[in-house]
N, C-alpha and C positions, 0 to 999 in steps of 0.2 A: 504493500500500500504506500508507493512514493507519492502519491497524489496529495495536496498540501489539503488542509480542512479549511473549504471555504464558510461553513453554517455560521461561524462569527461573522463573516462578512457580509454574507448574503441577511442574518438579520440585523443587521444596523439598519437605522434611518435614513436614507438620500434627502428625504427633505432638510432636514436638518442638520447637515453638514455644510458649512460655509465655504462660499466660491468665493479660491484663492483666487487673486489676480495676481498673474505671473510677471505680466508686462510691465507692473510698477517698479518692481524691486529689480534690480540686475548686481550681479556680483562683481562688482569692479576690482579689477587686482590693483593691487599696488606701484604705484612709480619704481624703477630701479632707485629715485633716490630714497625713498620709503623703505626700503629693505635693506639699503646699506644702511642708513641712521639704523636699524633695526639691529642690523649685525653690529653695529658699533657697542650698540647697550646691552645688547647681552654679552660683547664680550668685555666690556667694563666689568660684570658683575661677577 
């Protein structure tokens, strides 16, 4: 039985689960100068 258990999933609610909005948020990486200051302080410490 590798088959995963969906019965939790299938009874949750869909209405009431809140739509993420993906479009807002983006994961912006950091500058290279961001990460050097970064390496700087951690290797101060």
């Amino acid at each position: 039985s590798d088959k995963s258990d969906l019965s939790e999933v299938e009874k949750s609610d869909r209405p009431k689960l809140k739509k993420t909005n993906t479009k807002k948020k983006k994961n912006v990486l950091p500058s290279k100068v961001t990460i050097q200051q970064e390496k700087e302080c951690a290797e101060m410490q």
